[in-house]
ZAVEX-490977 format. One line per 3 residues: for each residue x, y, z of N, C-alpha, C. Coordinates in steps of 0.05 Angstrom, whole numbers, plus 5000, padded with zeros to 4 digits. Each point is the difference from the previous one (the first is absolute). Layout:
<nodes>
X,Y,Z,X,Y,Z,X,Y,Z  ... .
</nodes>
This chain:
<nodes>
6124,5544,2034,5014,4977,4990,5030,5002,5007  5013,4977,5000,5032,4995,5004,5010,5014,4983  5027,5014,5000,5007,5018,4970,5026,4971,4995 .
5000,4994,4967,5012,4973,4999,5017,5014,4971  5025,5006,5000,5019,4994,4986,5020,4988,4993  5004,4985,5018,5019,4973,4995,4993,4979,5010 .
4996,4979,4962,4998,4976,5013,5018,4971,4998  5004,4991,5024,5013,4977,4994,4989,4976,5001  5009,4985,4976,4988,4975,4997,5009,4980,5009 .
4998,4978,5010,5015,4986,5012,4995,4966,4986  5022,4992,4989,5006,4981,4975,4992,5004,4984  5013,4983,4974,5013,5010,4979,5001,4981,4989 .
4975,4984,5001,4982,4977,4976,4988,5010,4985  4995,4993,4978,4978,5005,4976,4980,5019,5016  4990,5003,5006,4972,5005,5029,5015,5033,5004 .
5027,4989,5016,5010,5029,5017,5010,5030,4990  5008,4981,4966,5019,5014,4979,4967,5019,4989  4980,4988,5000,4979,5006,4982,4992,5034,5011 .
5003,4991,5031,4987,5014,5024,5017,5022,5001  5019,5001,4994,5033,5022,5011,4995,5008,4964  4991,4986,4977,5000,5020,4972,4980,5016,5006 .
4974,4987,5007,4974,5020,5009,5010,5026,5013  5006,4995,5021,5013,5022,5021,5014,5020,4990  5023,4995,4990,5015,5021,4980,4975,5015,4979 .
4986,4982,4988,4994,5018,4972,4979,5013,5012  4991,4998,5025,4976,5014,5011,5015,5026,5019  5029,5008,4994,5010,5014,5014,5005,5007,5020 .
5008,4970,5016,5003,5001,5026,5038,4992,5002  5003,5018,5023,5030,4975,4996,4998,4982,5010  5020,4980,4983,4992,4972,5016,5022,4986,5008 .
5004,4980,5013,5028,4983,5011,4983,4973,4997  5023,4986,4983,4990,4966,4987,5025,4989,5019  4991,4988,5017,5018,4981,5029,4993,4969,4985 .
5022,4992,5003,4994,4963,5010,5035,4990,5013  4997,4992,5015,5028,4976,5017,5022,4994,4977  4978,4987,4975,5017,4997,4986,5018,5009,4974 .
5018,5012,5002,5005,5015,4978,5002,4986,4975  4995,4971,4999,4997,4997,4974,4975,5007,4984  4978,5001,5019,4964,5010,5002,5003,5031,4984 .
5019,5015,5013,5003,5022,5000,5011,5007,4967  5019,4989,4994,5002,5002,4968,4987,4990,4982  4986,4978,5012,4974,4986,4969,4985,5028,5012 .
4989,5013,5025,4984,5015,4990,5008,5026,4990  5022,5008,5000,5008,5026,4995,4988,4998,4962  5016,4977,4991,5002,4988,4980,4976,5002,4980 .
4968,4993,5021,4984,4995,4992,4978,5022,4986  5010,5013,5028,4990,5027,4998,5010,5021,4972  5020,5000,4997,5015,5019,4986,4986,4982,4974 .
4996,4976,4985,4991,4990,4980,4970,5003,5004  4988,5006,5014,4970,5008,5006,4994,5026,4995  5012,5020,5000,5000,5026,4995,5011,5008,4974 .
5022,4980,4994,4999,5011,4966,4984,4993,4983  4985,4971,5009,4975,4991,4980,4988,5019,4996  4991,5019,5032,4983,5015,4991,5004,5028,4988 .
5022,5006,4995,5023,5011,4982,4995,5001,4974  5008,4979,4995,4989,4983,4973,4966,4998,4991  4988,5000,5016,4966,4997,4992,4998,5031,5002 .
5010,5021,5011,5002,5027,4995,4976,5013,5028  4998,4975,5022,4987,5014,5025,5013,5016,5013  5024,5002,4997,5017,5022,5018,5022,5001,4982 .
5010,5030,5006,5028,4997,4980,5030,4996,5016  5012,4998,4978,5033,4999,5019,5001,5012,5023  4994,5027,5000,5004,5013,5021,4993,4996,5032 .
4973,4990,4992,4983,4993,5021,5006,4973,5016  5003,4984,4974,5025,4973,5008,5022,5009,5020  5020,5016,4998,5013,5007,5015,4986,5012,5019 .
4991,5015,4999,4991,5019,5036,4983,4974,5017  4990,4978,4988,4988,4986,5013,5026,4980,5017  5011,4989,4978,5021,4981,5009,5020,5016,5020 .
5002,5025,4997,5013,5012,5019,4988,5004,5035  4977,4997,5000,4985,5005,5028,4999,4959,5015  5012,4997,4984,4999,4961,5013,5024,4995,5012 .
5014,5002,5027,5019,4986,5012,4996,4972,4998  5023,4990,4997,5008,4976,4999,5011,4988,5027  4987,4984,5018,5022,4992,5015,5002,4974,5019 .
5011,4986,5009,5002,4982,5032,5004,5004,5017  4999,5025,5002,5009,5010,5030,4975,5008,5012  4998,4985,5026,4974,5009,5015,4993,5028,4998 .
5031,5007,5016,4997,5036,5014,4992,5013,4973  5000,4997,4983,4995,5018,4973,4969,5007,4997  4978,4971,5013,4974,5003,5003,4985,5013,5012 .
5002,5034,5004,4986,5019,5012,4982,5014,4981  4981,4990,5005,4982,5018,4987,4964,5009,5012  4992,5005,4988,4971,5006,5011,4981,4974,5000 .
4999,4987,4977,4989,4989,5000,5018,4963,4994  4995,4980,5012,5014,4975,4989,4992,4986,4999  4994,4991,4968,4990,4971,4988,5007,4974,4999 .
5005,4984,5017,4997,4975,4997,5000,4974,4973  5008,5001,4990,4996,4971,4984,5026,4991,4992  4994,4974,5025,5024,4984,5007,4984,4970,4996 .
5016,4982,5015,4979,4969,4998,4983,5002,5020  4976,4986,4997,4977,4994,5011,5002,4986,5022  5001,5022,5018,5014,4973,5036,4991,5036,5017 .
4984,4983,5011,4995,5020,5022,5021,5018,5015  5012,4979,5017,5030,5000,5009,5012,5024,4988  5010,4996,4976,5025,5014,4992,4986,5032,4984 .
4970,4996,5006,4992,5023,4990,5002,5020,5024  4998,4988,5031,4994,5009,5026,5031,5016,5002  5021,4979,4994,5026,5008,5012,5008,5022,4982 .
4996,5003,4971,5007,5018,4975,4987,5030,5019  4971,5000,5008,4996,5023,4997,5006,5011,5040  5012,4983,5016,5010,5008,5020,5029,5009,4998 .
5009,4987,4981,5030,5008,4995,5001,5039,4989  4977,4991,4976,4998,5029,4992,4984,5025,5018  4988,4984,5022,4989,5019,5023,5021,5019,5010 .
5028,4980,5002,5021,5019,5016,5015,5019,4989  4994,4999,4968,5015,5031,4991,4985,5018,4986  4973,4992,4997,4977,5022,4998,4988,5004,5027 .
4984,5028,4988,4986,5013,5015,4973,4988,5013  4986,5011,5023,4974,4991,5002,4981,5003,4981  5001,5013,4984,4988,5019,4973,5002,4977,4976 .
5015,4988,5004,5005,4975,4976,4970,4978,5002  4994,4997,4969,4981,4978,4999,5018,4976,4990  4987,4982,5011,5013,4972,4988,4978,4983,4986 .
4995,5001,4976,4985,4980,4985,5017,4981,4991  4969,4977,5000,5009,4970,4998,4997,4996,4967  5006,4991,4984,4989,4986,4973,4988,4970,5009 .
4999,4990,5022,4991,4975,4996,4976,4996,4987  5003,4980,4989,4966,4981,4985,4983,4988,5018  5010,5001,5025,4980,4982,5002,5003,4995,5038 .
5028,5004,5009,5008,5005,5025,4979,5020,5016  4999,4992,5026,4978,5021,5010,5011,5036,5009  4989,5021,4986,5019,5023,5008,5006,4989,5033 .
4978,5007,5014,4989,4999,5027,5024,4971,5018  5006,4994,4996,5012,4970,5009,5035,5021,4993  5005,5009,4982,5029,5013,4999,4994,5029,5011 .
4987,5007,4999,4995,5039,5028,5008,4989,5014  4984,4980,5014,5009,4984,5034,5025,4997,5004  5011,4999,4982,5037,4995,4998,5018,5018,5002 .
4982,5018,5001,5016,5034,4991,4994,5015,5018  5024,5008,5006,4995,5030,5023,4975,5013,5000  4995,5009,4971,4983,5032,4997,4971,4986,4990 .
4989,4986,4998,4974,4983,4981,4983,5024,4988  4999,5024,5017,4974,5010,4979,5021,5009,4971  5033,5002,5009,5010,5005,4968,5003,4972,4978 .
4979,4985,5006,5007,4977,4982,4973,5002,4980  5008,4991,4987,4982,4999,4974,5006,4978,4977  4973,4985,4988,5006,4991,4975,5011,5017,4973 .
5011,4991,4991,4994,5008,4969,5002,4985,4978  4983,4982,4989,5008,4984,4994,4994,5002,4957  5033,5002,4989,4993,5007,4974,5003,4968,4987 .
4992,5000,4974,5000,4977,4990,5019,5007,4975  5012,4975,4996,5024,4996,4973,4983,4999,4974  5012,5015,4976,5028,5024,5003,4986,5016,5014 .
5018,5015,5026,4988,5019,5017,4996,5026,4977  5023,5003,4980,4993,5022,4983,4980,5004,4991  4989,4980,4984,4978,4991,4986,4977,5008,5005 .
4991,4977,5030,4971,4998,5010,5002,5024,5014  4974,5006,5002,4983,5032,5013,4990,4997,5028  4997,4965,5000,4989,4998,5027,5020,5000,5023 .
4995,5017,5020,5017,4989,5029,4979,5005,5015  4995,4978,5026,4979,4993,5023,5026,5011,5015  4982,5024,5010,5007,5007,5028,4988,4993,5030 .
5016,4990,5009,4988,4976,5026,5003,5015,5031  4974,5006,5001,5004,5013,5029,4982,4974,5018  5024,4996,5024,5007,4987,5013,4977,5008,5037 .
5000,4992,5022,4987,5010,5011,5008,5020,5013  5030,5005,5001,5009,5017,5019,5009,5026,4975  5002,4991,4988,5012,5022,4967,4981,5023,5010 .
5027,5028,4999,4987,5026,5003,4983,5008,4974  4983,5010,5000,4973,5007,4977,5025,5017,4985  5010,5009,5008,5016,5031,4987,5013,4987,4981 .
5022,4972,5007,5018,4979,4988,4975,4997,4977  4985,4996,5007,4986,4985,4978,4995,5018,4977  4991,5024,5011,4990,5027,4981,5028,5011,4989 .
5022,4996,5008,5029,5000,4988,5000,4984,4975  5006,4975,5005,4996,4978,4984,4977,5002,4974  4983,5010,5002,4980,5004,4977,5020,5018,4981 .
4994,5031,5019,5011,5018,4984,5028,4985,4984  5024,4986,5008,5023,4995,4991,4989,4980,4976  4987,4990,5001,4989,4973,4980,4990,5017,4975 .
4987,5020,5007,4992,5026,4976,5020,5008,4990  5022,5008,5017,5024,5012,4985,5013,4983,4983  5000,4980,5002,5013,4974,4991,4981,4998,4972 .
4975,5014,4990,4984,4992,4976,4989,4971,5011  5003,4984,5035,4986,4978,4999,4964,5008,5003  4988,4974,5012,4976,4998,5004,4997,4999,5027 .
4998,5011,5022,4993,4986,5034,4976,4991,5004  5000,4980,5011,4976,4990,5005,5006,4995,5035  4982,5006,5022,5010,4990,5023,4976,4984,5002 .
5016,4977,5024,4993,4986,5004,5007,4995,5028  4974,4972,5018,5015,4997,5029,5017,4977,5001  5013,5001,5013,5029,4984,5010,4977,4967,5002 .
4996,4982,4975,4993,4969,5001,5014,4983,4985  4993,4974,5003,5013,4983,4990,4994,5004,4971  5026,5011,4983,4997,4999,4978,5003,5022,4983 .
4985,5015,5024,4995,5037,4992,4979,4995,4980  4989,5006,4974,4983,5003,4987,5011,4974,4972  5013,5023,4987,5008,4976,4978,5013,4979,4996 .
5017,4988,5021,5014,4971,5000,4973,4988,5012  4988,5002,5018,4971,4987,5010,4987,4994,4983  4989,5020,4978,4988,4992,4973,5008,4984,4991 .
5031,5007,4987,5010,4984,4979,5013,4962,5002  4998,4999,5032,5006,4972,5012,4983,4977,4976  4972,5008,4992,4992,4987,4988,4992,5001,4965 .
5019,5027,4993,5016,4991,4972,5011,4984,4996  5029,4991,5020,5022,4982,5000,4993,4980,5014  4981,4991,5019,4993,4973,5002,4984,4993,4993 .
4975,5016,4984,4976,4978,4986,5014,4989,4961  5020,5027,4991,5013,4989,4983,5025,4967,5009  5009,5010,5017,5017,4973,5008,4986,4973,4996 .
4974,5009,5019,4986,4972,4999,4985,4993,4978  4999,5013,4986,4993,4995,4963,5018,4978,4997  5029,5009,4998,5028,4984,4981,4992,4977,5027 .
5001,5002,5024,5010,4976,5021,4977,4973,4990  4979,5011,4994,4984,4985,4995,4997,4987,4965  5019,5008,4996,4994,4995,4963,4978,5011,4991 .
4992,5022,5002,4975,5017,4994,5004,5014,4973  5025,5004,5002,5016,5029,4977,5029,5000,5006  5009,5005,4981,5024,5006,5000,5010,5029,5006 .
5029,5002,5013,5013,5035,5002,4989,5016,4982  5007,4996,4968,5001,5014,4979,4971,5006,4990  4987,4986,5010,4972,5003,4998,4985,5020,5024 .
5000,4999,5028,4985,5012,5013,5014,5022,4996  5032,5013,4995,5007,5034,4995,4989,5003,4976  4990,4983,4977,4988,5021,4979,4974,5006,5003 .
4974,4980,5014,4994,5002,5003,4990,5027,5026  5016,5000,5021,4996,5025,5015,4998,5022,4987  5032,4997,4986,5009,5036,4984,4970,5015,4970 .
4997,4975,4993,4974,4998,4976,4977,5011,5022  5001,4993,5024,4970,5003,5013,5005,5043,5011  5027,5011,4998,5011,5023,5005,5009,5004,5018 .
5028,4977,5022,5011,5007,5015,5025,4996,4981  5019,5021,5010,5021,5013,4986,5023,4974,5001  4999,4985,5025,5017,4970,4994,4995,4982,5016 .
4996,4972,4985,4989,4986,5011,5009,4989,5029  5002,4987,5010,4999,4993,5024,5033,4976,5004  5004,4988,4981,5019,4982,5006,5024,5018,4986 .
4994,5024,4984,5026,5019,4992,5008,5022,5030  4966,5005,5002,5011,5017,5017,5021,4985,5033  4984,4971,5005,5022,5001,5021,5021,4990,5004 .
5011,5001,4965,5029,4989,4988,5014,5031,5005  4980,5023,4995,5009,5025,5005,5007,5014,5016  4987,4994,5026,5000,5001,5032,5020,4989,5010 .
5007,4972,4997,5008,4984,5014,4992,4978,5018  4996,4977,4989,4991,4972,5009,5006,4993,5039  5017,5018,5002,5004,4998,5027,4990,5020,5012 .
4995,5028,5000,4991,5011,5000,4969,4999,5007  4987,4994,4978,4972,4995,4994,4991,4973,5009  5015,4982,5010,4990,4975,5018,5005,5016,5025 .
5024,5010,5010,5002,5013,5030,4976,5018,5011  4992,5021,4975,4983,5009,5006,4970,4984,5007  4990,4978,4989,4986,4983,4994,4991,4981,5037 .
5029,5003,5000,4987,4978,5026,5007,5024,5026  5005,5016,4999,4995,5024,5017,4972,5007,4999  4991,5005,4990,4967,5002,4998,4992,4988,5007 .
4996,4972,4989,4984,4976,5007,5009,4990,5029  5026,5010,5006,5002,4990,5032,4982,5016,5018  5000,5034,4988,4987,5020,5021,4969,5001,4993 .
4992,4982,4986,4968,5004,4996,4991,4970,5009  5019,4984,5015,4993,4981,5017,5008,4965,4986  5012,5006,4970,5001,4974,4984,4972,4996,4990 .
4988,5018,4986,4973,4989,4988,5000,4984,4976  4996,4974,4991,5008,4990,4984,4996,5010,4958  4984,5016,5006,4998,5013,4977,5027,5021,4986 .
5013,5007,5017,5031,5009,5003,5008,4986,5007  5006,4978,4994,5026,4972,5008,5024,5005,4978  5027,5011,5010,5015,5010,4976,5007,4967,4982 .
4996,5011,4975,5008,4972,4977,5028,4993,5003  4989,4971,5004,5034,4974,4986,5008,5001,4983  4983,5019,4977,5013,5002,4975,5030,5026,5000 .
4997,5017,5015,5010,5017,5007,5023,4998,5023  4991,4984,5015,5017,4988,5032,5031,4978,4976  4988,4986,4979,5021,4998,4992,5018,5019,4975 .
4983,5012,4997,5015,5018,4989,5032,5011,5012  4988,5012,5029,5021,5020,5017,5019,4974,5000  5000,4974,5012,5001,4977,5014,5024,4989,4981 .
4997,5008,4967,5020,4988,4979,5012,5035,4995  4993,5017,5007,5021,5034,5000,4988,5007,4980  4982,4992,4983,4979,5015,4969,4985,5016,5014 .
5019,5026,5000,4991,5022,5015,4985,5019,4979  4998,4994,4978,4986,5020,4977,5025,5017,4988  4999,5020,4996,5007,5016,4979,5041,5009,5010 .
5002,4990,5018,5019,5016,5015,5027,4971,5013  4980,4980,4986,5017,4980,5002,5008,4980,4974  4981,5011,4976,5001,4995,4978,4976,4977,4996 .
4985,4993,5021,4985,4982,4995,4972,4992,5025  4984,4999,4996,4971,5012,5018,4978,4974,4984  4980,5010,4994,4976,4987,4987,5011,5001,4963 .
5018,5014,4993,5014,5001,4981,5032,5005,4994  5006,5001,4984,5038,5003,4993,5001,5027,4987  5017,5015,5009,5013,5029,4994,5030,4992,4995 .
</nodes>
């Protein structure tokens, strides 16, 4: 296997901040990058109130709070992004995922892996973009990255086996779950879940049921949140982007036709939880 002690994460969204707390408390060093330094202080920010919760609930103590918060660079500076391993989660654009990890090609090593977080982007379609392809890899964790256990590790066609058997082992260190999977539209669980969020949509589109009704109904049936919270939780833009990415690469089958109920959602900015207003008001 790759020997992987430093990792850098690359942005410093809800998503990136989750991914760079993981990293630290799993005792890796880590470097939290984004362009923007205002990114860079909500997450410094975020983090440091995420670790004393758990302070406070008595999962780790002060001390540990510090030695963790101490292994997290903060920064915008490209050149600062050397590390073994570099995570990805930026916006969902092929493009700027291709140019992020060529940029970071030129001050790491050949030895560097570059994983993607995308949802739903094809690994295989961004290798092709990249100098090195067998060092590309999915990884794709889900929000709160702290939280959930699951990360799909996405080996791609050209992805070295070794990258991949890296990637497990690091997902263990992390206390996550790996599950691998091959580089498809969807990867495993957004493919599933396409038709949580559009057979619920077409409930409400149709006057079938109301919001407040199909999440109690789900959560009562034992999914942990229903479907119109959770993609107030995600992100309405997000979770439609992902939505018609699929349904474009599985040919437009009309059973995945992404919902109007949702198209105006993004369309009026009721982006869910992060804009104060989604399928509900925060």
């Amino acid at each position: 296997m790759y020997n992987v002690i430093t990792i850098c994460v690359c942005g410093a969204s809800t998503m990136g901040s989750g991914i760079a707390q993981v990293a630290a408390q799993a005792g890796f060093n880590t470097i939290q990058f984004d362009v923007n330094t205002a990114m860079i202080e909500k997450s410094k920010a975020g983090i440091e109130k995420s670790l004393q919760f758990l302070v406070e609930k008595q999962k780790i103590s002060s001390e540990e709070k510090s030695d963790i918060f101490s292994r997290i660079l903060f920064t915008s500076d490209i050149k600062n992004c050397v590390a073994d391993l570099c995570i990805e989660a930026i916006i969902e654009n092929k493009s700027a995922k291709i140019t992020l990890f060529n940029d970071l090609a030129l001050i790491n090593s050949q030895q560097t892996i570059f994983a993607t977080n995308t949802s739903s982007i094809s690994v295989g379609t961004i290798a092709e973009g990249v100098a090195n392809p067998a060092m590309v890899v999915g990884l794709h964790f889900f929000n709160p990255a702290t939280i959930m256990k699951l990360v799909e590790v996405v080996q791609a066609e050209k992805t070295d086996a070794i990258v991949v058997e890296t990637m497990v082992a690091i997902c263990k260190q992390m206390n996550k779950v790996p599950v691998v999977c091959k580089d498809a539209p969807g990867f495993i669980v957004n493919r599933v879940a396409r038709h949580y969020y559009l057979e619920s949509m077409k409930l409400v589109e149709l006057n079938l049921a109301n919001i407040e009704n199909v999440d109690a109904i789900m959560e009562a049936s034992g999914f942990k949140m229903g479907p119109f919270k959770l993609m107030d939780l995600i992100g309405m833009d997000i979770n439609f982007g992902v939505s018609h990415i699929v349904w474009e690469a599985l040919g437009k089958p009309e059973r995945l036709t992404p919902s109007i109920v949702q198209q105006q959602k993004v369309e009026a900015g009721e982006l869910g939880r992060k804009t104060g207003k989604g399928f509900y008001k925060y």
